[in-house]
DRENMIDO-83486 format. One record per residue (C-alpha): residue number from 1; residue in one letter; x, y, z. Coordinates in steps of 0.1 Angstrom, whole numbers, plus 5000, padded with zeros to 4 digits. Example, Ala and Ser with C-alpha at 12.3 -4.5 7.8 and 13.67 -1.06 7.14 Angstrom:
BEGIN
rec seq 1&type A&c1 5123&c2 4955&c3 5078;
rec seq 2&type S&c1 5137&c2 4989&c3 5071;
END
This chain:
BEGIN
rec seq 1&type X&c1 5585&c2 1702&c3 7304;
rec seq 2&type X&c1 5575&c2 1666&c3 7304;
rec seq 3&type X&c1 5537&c2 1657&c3 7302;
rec seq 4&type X&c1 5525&c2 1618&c3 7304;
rec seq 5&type X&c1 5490&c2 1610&c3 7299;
rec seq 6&type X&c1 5480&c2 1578&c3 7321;
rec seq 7&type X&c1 5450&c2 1559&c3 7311;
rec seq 8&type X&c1 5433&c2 1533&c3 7335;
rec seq 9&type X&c1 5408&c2 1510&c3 7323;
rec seq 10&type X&c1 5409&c2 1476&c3 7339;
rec seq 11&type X&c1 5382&c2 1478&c3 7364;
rec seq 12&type X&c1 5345&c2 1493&c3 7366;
rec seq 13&type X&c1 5364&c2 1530&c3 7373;
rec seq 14&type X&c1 5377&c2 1545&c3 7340;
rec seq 15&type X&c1 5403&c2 1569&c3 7347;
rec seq 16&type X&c1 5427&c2 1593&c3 7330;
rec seq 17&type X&c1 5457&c2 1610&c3 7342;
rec seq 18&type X&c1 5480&c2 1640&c3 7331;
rec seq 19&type X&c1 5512&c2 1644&c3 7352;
rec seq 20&type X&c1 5534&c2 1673&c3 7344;
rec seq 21&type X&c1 5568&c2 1681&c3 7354;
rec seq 22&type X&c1 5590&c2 1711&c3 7353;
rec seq 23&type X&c1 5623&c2 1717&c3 7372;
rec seq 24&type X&c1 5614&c2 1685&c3 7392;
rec seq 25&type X&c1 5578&c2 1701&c3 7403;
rec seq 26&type X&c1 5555&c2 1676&c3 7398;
rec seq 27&type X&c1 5512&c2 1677&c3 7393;
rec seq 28&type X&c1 5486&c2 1656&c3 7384;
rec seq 29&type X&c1 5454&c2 1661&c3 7374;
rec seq 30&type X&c1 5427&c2 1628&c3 7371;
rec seq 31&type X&c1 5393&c2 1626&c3 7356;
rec seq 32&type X&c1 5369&c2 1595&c3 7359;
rec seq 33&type X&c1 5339&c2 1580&c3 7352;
rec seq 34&type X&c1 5326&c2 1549&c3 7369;
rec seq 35&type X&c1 5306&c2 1519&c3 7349;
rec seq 36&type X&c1 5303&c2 1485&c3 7344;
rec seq 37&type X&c1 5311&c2 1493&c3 7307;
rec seq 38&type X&c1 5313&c2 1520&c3 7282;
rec seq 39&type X&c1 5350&c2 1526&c3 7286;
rec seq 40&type X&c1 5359&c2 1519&c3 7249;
rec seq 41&type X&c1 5332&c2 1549&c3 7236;
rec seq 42&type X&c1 5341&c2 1572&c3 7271;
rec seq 43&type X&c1 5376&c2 1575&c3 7272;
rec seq 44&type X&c1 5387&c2 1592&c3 7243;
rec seq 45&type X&c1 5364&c2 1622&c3 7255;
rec seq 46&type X&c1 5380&c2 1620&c3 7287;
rec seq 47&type X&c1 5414&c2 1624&c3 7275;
rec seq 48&type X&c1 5401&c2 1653&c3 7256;
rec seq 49&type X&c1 5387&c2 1669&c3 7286;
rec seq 50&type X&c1 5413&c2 1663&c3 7303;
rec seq 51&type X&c1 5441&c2 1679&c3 7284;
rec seq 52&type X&c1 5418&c2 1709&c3 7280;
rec seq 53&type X&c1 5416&c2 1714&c3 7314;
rec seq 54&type X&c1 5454&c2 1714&c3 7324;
rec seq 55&type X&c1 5457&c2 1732&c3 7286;
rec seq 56&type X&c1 5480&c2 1711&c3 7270;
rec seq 57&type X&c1 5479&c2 1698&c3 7233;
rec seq 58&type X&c1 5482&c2 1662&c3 7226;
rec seq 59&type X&c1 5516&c2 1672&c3 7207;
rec seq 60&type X&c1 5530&c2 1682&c3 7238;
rec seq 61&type X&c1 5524&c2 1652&c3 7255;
rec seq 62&type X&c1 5564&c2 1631&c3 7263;
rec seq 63&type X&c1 5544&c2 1597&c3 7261;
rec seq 64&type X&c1 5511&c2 1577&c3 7269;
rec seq 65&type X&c1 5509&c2 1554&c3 7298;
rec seq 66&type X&c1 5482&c2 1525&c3 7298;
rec seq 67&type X&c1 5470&c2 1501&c3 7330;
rec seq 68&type X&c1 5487&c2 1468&c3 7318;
rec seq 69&type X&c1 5464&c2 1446&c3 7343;
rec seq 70&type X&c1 5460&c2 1420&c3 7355;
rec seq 71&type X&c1 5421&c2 1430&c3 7351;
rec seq 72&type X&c1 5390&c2 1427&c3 7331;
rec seq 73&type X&c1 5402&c2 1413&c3 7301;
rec seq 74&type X&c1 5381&c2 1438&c3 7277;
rec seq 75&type X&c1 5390&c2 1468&c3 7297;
rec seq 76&type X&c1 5429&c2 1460&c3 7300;
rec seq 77&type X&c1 5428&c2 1455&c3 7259;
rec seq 78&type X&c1 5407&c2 1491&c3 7260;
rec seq 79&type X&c1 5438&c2 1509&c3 7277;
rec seq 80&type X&c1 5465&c2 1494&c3 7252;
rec seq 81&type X&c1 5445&c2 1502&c3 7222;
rec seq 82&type X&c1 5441&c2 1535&c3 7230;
rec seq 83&type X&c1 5476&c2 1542&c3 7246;
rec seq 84&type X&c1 5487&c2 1524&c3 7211;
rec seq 85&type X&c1 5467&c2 1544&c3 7187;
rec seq 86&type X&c1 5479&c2 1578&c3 7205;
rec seq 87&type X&c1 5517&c2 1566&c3 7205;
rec seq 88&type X&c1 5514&c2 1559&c3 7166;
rec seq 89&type X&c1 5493&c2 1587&c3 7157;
rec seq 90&type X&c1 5515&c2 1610&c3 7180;
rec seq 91&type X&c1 5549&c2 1593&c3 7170;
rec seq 92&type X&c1 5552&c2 1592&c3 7210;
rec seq 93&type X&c1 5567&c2 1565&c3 7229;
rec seq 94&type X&c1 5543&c2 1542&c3 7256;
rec seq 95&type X&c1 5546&c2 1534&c3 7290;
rec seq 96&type X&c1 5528&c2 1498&c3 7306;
rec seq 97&type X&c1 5522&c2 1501&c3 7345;
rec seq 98&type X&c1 5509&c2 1471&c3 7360;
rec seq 99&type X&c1 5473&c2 1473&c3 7383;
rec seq 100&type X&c1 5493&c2 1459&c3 7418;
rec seq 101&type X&c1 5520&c2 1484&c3 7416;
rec seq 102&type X&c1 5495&c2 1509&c3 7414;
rec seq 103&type X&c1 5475&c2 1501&c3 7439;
rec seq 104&type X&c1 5503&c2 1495&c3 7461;
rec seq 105&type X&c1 5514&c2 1530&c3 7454;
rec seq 106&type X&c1 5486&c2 1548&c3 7467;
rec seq 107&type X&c1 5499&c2 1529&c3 7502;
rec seq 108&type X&c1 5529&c2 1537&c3 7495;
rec seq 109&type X&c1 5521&c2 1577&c3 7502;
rec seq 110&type X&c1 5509&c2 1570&c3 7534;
rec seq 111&type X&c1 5532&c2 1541&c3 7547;
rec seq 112&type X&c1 5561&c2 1546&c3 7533;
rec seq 113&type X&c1 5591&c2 1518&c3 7540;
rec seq 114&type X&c1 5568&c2 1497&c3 7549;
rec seq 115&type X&c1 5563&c2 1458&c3 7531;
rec seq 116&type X&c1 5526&c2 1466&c3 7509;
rec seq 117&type X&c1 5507&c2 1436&c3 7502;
rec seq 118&type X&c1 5483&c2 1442&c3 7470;
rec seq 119&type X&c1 5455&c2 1427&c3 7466;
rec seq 120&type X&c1 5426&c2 1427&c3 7437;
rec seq 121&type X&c1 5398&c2 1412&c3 7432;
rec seq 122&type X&c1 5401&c2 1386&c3 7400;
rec seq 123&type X&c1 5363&c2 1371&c3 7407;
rec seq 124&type X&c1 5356&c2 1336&c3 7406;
rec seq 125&type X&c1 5368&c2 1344&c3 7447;
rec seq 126&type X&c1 5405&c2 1347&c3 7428;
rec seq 127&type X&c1 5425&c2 1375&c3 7438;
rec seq 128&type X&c1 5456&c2 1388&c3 7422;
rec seq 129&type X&c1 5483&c2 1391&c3 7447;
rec seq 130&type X&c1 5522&c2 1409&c3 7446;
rec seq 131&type X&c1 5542&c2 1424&c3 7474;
rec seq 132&type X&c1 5567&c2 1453&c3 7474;
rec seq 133&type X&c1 5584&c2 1474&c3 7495;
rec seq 134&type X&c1 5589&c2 1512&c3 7490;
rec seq 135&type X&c1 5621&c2 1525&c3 7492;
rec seq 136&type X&c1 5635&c2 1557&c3 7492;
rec seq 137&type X&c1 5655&c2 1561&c3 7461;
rec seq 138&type X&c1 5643&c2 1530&c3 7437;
rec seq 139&type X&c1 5604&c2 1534&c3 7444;
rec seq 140&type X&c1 5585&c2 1501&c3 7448;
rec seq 141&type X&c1 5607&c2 1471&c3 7441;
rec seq 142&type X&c1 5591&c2 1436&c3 7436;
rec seq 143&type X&c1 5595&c2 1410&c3 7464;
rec seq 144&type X&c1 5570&c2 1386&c3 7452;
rec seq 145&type X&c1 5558&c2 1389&c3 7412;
rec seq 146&type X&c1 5519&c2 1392&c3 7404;
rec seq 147&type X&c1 5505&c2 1355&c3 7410;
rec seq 148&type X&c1 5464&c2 1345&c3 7410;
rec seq 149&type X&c1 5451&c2 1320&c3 7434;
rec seq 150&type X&c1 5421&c2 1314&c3 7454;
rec seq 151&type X&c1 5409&c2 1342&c3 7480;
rec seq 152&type X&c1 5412&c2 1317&c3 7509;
rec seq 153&type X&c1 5445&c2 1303&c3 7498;
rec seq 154&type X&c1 5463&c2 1341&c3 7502;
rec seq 155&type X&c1 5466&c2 1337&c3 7539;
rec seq 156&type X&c1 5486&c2 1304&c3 7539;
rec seq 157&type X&c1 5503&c2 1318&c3 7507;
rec seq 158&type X&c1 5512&c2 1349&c3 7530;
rec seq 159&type X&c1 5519&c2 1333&c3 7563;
rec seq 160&type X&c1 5545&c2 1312&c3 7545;
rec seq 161&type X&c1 5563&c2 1342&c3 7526;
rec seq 162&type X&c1 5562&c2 1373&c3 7546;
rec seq 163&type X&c1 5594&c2 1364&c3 7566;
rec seq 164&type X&c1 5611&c2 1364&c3 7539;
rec seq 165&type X&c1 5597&c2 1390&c3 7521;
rec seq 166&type X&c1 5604&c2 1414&c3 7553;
rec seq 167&type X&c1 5642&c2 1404&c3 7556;
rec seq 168&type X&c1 5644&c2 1410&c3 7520;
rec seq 169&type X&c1 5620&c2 1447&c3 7527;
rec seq 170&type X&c1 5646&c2 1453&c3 7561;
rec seq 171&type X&c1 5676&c2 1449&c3 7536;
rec seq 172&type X&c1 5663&c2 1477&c3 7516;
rec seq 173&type X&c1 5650&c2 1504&c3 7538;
rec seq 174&type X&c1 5664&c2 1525&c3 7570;
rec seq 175&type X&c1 5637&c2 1513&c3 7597;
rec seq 176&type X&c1 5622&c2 1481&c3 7599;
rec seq 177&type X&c1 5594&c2 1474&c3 7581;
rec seq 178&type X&c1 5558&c2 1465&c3 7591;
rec seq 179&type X&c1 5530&c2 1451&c3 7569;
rec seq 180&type X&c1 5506&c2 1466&c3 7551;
rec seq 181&type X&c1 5475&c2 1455&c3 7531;
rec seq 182&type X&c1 5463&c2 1476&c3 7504;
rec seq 183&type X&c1 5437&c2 1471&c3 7473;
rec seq 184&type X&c1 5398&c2 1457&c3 7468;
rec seq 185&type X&c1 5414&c2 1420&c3 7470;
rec seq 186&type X&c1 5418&c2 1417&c3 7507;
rec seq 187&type X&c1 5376&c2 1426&c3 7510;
rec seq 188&type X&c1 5370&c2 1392&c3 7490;
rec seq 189&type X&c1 5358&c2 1366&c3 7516;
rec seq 190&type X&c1 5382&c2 1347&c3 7534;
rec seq 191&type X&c1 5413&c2 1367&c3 7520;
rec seq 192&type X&c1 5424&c2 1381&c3 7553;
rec seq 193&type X&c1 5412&c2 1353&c3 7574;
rec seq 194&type X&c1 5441&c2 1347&c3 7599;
rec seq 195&type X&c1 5466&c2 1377&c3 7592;
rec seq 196&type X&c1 5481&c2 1394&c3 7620;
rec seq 197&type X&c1 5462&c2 1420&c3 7639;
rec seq 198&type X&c1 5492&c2 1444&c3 7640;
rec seq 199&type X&c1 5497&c2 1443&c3 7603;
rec seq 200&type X&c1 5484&c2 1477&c3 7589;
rec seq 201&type X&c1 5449&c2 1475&c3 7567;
rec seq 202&type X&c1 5453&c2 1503&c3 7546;
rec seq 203&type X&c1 5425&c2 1511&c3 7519;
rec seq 204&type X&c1 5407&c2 1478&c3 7513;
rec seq 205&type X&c1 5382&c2 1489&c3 7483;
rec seq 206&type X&c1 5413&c2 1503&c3 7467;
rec seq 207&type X&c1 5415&c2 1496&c3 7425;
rec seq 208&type X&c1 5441&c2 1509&c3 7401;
rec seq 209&type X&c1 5437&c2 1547&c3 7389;
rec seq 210&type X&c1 5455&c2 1571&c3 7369;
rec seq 211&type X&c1 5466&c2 1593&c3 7393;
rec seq 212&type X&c1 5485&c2 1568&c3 7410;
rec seq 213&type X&c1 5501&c2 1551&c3 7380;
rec seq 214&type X&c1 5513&c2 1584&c3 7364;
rec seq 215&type X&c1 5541&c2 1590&c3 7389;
rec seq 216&type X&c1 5552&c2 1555&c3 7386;
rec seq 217&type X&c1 5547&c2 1564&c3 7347;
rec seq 218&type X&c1 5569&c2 1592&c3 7351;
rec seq 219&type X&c1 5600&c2 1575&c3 7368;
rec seq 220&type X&c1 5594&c2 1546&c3 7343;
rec seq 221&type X&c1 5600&c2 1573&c3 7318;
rec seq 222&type X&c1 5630&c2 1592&c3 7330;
rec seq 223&type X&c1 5644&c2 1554&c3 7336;
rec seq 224&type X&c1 5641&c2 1547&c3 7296;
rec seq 225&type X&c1 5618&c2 1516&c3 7303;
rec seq 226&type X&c1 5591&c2 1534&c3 7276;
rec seq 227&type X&c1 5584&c2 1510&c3 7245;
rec seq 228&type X&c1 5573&c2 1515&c3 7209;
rec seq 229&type X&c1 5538&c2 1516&c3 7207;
rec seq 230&type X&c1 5537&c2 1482&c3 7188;
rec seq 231&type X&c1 5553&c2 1465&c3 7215;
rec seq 232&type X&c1 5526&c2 1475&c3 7239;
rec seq 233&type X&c1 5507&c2 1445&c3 7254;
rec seq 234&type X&c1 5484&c2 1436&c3 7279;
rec seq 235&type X&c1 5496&c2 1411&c3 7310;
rec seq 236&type X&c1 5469&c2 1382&c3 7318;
rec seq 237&type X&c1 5477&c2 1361&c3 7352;
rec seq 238&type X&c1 5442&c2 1343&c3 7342;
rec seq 239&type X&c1 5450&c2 1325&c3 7309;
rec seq 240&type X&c1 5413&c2 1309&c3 7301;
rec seq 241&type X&c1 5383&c2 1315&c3 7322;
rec seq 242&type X&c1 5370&c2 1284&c3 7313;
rec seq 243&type X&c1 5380&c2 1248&c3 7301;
rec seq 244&type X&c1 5376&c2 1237&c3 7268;
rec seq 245&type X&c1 5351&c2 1210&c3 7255;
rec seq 246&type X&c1 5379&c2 1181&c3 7252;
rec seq 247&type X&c1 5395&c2 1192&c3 7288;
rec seq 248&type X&c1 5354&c2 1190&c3 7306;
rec seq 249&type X&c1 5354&c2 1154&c3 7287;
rec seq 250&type X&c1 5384&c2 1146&c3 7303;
rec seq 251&type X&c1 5369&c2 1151&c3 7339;
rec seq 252&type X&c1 5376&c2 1187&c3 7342;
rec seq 253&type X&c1 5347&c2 1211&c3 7350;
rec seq 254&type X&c1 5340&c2 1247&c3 7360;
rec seq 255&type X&c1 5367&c2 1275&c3 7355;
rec seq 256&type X&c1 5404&c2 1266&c3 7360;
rec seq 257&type X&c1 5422&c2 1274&c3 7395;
rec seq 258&type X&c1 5452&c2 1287&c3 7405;
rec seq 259&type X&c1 5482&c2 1259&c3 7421;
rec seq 260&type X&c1 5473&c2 1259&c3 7458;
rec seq 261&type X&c1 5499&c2 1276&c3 7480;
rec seq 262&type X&c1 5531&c2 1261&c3 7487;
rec seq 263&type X&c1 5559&c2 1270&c3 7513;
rec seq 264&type X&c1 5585&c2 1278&c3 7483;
rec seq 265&type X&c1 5589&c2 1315&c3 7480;
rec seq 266&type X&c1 5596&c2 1333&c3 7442;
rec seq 267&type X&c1 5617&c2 1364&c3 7446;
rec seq 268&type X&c1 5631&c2 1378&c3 7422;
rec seq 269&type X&c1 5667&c2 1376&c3 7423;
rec seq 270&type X&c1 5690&c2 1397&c3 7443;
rec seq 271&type X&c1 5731&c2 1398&c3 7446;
rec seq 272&type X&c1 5727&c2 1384&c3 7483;
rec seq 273&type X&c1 5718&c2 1349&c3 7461;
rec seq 274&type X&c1 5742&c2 1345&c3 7438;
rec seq 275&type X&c1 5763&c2 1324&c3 7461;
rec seq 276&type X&c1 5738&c2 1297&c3 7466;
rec seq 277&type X&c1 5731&c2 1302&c3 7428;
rec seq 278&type X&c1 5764&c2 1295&c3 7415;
rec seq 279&type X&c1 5764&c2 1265&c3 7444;
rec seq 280&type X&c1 5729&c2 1249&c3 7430;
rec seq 281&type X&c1 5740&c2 1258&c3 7396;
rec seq 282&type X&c1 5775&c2 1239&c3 7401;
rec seq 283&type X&c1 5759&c2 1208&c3 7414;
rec seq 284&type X&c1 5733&c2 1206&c3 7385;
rec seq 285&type X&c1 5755&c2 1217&c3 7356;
rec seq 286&type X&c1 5789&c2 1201&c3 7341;
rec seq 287&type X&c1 5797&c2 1230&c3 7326;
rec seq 288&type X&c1 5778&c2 1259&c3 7347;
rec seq 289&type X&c1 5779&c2 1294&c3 7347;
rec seq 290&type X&c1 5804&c2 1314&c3 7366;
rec seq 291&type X&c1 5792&c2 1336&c3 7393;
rec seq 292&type X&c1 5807&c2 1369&c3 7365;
rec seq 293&type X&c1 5782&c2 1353&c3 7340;
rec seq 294&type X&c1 5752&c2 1358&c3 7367;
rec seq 295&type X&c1 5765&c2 1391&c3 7378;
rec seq 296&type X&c1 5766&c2 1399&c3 7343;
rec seq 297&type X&c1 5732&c2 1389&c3 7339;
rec seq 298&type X&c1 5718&c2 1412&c3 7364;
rec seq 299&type X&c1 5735&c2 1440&c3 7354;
rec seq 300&type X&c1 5722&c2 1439&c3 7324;
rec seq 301&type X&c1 5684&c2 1439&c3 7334;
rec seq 302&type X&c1 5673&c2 1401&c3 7325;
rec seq 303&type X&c1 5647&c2 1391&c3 7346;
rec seq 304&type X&c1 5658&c2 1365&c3 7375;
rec seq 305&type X&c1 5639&c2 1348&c3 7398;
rec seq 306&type X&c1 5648&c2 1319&c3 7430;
rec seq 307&type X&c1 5630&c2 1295&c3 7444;
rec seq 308&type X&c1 5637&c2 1296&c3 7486;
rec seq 309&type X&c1 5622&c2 1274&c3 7510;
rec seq 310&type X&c1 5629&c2 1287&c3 7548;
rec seq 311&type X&c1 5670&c2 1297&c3 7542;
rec seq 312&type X&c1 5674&c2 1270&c3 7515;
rec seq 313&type X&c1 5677&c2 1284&c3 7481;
rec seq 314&type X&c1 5663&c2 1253&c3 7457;
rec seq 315&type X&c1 5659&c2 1268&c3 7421;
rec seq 316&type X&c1 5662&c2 1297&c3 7402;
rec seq 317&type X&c1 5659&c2 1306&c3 7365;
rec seq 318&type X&c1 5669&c2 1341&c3 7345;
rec seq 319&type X&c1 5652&c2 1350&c3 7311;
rec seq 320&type X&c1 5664&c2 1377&c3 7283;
rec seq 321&type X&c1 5633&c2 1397&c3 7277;
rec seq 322&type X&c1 5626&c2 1405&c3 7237;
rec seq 323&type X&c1 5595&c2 1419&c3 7219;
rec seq 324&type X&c1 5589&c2 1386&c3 7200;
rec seq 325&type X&c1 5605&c2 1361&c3 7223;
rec seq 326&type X&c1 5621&c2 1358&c3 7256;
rec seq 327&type X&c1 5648&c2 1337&c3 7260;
rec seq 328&type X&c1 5653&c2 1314&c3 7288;
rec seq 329&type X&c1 5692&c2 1317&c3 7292;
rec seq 330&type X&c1 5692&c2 1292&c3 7324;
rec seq 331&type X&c1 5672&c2 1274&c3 7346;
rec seq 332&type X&c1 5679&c2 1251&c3 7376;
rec seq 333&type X&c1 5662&c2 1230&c3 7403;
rec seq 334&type X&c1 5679&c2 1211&c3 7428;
rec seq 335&type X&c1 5683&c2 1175&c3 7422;
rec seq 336&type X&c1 5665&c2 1166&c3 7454;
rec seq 337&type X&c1 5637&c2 1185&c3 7445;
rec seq 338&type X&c1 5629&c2 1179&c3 7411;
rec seq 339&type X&c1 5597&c2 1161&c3 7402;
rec seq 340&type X&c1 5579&c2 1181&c3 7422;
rec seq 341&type X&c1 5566&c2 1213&c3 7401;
rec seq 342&type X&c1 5591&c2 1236&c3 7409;
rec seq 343&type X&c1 5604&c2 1238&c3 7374;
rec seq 344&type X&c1 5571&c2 1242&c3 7362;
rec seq 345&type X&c1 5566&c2 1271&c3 7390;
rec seq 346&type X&c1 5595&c2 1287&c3 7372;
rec seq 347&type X&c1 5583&c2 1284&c3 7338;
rec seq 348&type X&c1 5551&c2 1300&c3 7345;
rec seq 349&type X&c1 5571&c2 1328&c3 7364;
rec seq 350&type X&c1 5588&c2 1333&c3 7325;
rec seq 351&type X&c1 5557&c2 1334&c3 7311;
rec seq 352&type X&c1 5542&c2 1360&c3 7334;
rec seq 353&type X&c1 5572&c2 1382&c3 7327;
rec seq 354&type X&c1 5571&c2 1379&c3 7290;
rec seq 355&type X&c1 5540&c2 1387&c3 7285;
rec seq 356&type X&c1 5537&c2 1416&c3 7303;
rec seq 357&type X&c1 5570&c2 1426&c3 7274;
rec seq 358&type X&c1 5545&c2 1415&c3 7253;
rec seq 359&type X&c1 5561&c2 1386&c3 7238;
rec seq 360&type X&c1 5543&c2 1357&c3 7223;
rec seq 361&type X&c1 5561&c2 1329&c3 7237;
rec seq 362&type X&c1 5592&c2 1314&c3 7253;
rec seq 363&type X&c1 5626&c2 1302&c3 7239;
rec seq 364&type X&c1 5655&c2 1280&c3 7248;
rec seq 365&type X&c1 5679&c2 1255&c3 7242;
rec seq 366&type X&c1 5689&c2 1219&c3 7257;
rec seq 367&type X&c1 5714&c2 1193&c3 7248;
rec seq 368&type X&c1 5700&c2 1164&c3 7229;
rec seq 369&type X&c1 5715&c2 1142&c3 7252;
rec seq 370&type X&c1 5699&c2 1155&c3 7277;
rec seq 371&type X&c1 5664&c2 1135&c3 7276;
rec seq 372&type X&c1 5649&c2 1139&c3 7313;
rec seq 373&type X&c1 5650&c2 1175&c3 7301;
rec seq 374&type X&c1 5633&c2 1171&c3 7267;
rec seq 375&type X&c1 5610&c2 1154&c3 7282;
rec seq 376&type X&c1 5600&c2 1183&c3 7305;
rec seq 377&type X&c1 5598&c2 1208&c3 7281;
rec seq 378&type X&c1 5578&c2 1186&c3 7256;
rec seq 379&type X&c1 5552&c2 1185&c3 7285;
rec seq 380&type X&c1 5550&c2 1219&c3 7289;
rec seq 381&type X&c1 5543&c2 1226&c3 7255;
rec seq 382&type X&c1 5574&c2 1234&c3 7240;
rec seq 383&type X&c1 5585&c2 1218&c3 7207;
rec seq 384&type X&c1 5618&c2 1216&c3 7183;
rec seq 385&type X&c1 5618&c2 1245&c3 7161;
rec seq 386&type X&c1 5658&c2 1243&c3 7149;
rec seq 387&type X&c1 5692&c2 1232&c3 7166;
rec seq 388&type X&c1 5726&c2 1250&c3 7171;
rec seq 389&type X&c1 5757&c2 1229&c3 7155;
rec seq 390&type X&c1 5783&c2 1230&c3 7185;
rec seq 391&type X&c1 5767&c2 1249&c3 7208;
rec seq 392&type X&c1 5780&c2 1232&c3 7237;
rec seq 393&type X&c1 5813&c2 1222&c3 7250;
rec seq 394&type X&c1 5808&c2 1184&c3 7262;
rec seq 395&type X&c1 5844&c2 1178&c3 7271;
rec seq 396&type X&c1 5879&c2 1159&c3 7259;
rec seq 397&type X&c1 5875&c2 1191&c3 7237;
rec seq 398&type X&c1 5844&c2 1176&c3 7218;
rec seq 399&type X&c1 5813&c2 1197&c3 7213;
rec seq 400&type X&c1 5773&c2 1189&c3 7214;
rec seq 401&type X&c1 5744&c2 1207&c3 7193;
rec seq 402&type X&c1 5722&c2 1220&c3 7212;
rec seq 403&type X&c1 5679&c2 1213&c3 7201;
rec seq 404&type X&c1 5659&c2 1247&c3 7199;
rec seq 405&type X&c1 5626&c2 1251&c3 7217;
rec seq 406&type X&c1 5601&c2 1269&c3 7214;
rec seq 407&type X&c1 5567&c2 1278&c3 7232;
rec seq 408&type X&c1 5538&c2 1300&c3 7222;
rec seq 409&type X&c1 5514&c2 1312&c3 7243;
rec seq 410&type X&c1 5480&c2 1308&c3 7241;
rec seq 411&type X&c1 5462&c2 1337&c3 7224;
rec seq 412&type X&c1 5437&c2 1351&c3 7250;
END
């Protein structure tokens, strides 16, 4: 029989969640305690209320699930630590679940196949903001990765996405899909100021709970995508909540705000692309990947993302995920269009992802020769850390080295 404990703590609701499974019957039973704080002293006796209830010892628990966030930063860091601390203690693997996709479960239930918007509230009159669509034999799948930006820029940011994101939805499940808005984000003023009438508002003061991350635990589990507990990390869309005392000297002021909305949609990468990949990465690249290398690289599980404006496909950019670093294996904008933030946009998209594998920065490797380049990375913080002797073929059978970078991130 497999038990998973979920644990919840990135919001004023503290929640904890045992779902059990035999013969592929499923149950789940929550307990919760609302707060503004006391999470870090009340949770433990939760969990231990909890598993006396449903009468299971902590030994017979399969693995510990934690709320990953984005959230409250205290209260994320609450969940790891504990789910940590069990997995050690217990020799048991753990499970990160991110806040959206368990919001957008609970729509899920009632609207299934349908294209979920989710939506929480960051303060600050942020939101965080994904989209999925729920299919019938994968679950949620990610059409648009967790982003922050101002509650009265998600409108715009929506208008000039949900096309795509329902002809990518339509591709995946039987009927076609409608819209649906689900999670406390959509209540912040101006969020929902302009949306379409006949979308469907589902439960708008919605915020991640146990209950609904454990079966999403539980497929994540029977998947193999559990981690050692020392792996285990919190995922932060909001960086700094405030600037420092050199950037406010340099003009800045008040808290940092997410990019403004653009009309160039992130998705993550699908087969349907990989002919306007290998097209874009053929014009940028003398020697480019082949479309078998890409294939490869989905196969294998790296996370990929493109860039599409209307039908155009305009960047893209896939990243090996590791505990310590991920490893940005390619990258690509569109000669026309660089200069203008998309590689940047991309970047940030790596950054999101690794940390939520709880690396600690970003890797990668250019050709010296290659100085527009250098110069790009240097401005986004990365810096030399080694080079590779003939890592590249540069034609006439000659060879170039290729310079190491290396980012870290910013310790929260």
């Amino acid at each position: 029989m497999t038990h998973i404990l979920a644990i919840e703590t990135s919001t004023t609701l503290c929640t904890v969640a045992l779902v059990s499974e035999r013969d592929g019957l499923c149950t789940t039973t929550q307990r919760s305690l609302e707060g503004t704080s006391g999470h870090a002293a009340n949770v433990l006796p939760l969990i231990e209320a909890l598993l006396e209830e449903c009468a299971v010892s902590r030994h017979a628990l399969s693995a510990v699930s934690f709320g990953q966030g984005p959230g409250a930063f205290t209260g994320v860091r609450v969940a790891c630590g504990v789910a940590q601390g069990l997995g050690l203690a217990l020799g048991l693997p753990v499970i990160p679940v991110g806040a959206l996709p368990a919001v957008a479960a609970t729509a899920s239930v009632r609207y299934p196949g349908q294209l979920i918007l989710a939506a929480l509230d960051a303060r600050m009159e942020e939101i965080y903001f994904a989209a999925y669509v729920d299919t019938p034999s994968e679950g949620l799948l990610v059409l648009q990765p967790p982003v922050l930006m101002a509650a009265v820029d998600a409108p715009l940011f929506v208008s000039q996405r949900s096309a795509i994101w329902l002809q990518r939805a339509a591709a995946e499940v039987v009927d076609a899909p409608n819209v649906c808005l689900v999670g406390e984000g959509w209540s912040v003023s101006g969020a929902r100021v302009g949306l379409p009438e006949q979308w469907i508002e589902d439960d708008l003061t919605a915020r991640p709970e146990a209950q609904a991350m454990a079966p999403l635990a539980l497929r994540a589990f029977k998947q193999g995508q559990a981690v050692p507990p020392e792996q285990a990390a919190p995922f932060y869309l909001r960086d700094k909540v405030a600037f420092t005392t050199a950037e406010r000297a340099a003009g800045l002021g008040g808290n940092p705000r997410a990019h403004a909305p653009t009309s160039v949609a992130l998705l993550p990468m699908a087969l349907a692309d990989l002919p306007a990949v290998v097209a874009l990465e053929s014009a940028v690249q003398s020697f480019p990947w082949t479309a078998k290398n890409f294939e490869d690289a989905l196969a294998a599980g790296y996370s990929a993302w493109v860039l599409r404006q209307d039908d155009e496909l305009i960047g893209f950019c896939i990243v090996m995920q590791a505990p310590d670093l991920a490893h940005i294996l390619v990258i690509a904008v569109a000669r026309e269009r660089q200069g203008k933030g998309l590689g940047r946009q991309l970047l940030e998209q790596a950054a999101r992802s690794a940390r939520q594998f709880g690396a600690e920065g970003l890797l990668l490797e250019v050709r010296p020769s290659n100085l527009q380049a250098l110069a790009f990375y240097a401005k986004q913080g990365f810096v030399q850390i080694g080079v590779r002797r003939d890592y590249y073929p540069a034609g006439r059978a000659q060879r170039e080295d290729a310079l190491v970078l290396k980012k870290v991130f910013e310790q929260s």
